[in-house]
Structures are given as C-alpha cells and as structure tokens.
C-alpha positions in Angstrom: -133.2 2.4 -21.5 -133.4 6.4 -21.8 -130.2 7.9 -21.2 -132.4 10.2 -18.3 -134.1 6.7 -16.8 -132.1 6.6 -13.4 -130.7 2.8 -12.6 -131.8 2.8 -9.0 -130.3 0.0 -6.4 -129.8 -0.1 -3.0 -126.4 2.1 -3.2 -128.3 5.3 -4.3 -132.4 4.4 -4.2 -132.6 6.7 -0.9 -130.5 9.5 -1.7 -132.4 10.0 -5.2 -136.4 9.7 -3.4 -135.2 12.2 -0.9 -134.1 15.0 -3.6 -136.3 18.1 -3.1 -138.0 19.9 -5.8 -138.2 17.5 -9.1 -140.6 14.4 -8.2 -139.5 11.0 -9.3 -141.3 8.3 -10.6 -140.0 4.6 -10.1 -140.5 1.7 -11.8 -140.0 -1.6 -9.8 -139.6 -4.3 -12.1 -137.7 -7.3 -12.9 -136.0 -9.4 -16.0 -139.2 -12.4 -16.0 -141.8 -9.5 -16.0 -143.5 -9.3 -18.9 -146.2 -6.5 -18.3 -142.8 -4.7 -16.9 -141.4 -5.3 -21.1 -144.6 -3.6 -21.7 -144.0 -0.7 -19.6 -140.5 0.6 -20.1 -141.3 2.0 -23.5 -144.1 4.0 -22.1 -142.2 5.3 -19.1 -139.5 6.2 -21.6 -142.0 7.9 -24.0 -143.5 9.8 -20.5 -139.9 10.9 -19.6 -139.3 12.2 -23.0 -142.4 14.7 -23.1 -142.0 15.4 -19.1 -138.4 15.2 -18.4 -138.6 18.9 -17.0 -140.9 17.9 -14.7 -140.4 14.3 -13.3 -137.4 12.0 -12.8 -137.7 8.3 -13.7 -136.2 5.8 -11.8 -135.7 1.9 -12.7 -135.4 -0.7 -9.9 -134.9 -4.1 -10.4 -137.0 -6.0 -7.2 -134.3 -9.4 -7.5 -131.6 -7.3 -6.9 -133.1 -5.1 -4.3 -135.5 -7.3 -2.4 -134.7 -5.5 0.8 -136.0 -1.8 -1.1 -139.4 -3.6 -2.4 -140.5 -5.3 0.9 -139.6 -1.9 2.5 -142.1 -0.7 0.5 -144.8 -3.7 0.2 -144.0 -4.7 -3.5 -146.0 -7.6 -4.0 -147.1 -7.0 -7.8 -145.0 -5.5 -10.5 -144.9 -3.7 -12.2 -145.6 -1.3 -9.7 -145.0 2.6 -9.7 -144.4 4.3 -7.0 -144.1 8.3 -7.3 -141.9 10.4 -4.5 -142.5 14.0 -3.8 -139.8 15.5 -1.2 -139.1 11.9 0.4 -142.5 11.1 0.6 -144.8 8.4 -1.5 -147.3 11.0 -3.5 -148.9 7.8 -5.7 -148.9 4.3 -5.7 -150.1 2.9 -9.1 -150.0 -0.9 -10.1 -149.8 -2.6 -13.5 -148.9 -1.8 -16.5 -150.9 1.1 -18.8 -149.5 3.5 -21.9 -148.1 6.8 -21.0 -151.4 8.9 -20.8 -152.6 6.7 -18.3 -149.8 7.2 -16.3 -149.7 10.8 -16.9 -152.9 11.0 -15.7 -152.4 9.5 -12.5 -149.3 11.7 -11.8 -149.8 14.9 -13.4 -152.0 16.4 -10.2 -148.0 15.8 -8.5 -146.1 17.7 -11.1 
C-alpha cells in the first residue's frame, strides 16, 4: 500500500472523515475480495496523480463491521468519498483510476 493510503479502523475512521478542507476517499474492502485486489493499484495510481487534492483511506469491513453497517456496506468494494464530514459520493465496484476520477473530480 502507498505510504499516503491512510489505514482506517474504528480507532481513527471518524476523526479522519470529519477533517475540513482535503476530501477523502475510502476504500472498504477486505482480504477474500478480489475485485478489491483489483482496485488498490488504481486507488494508489489516483493518489499518486491527486494527492494534493484528495486523501485515500483503506478500511478493512472484517475488522470494522460496526463502521460498514453504519454506513450500509453491503458490496465491496465500495467507495465512499467525505467532504467536511459528509458523504459527497457513493460509488460501487471496482473500475481503473479514470473512472474513478471521473466520478470524484466534480468534489475536488
């Protein structure tokens, strides 16, 4: 994983969603996933070209069930982007970076 790629769990998931300014996008995924294998290299390539404007977060839906059924998580991967606090985009499945871009860049 990118050294920028934020491990979230339940410890510090709210406290990094609620961060003004910088919009982060997270990930929620787990080890079994394999459309979430496909992903992560996308999300890391995304972070790379956009890391001045968007955080990426990781978090792993086993480990923090409570976090993805506060949020409805019923497929992964999904993506879930947070403006100030607030969900801004809600995207679900896997796709290459432009795709993603796409989808978030009206956000950034």
């Amino acid at each position: 994983m990118s050294e920028g790629i934020i491990h979230l769990d339940n410890s510090n998931f709210d406290a990094e969603i609620s961060k003004p300014g910088t919009p982060i996008l997270i990930d929620f995924w787990a080890v079994w996933c394999g459309p979430c294998k496909m992903i992560a290299p996308e999300l890391e390539k995304l972070y790379d070209e956009k890391k001045d404007s968007i955080r990426i977060g990781k978090l792993n839906v086993d480990e923090n069930r409570e976090i993805a059924i506060r949020y409805g998580i019923t497929s992964i991967p999904t993506l879930l982007l947070f403006k100030d606090g607030q969900i801004a985009k809600k995207i679900i499945g896997a796709m290459p970076k432009d795709k993603i871009l796409s989808e978030v860049s009206a956000f950034l």
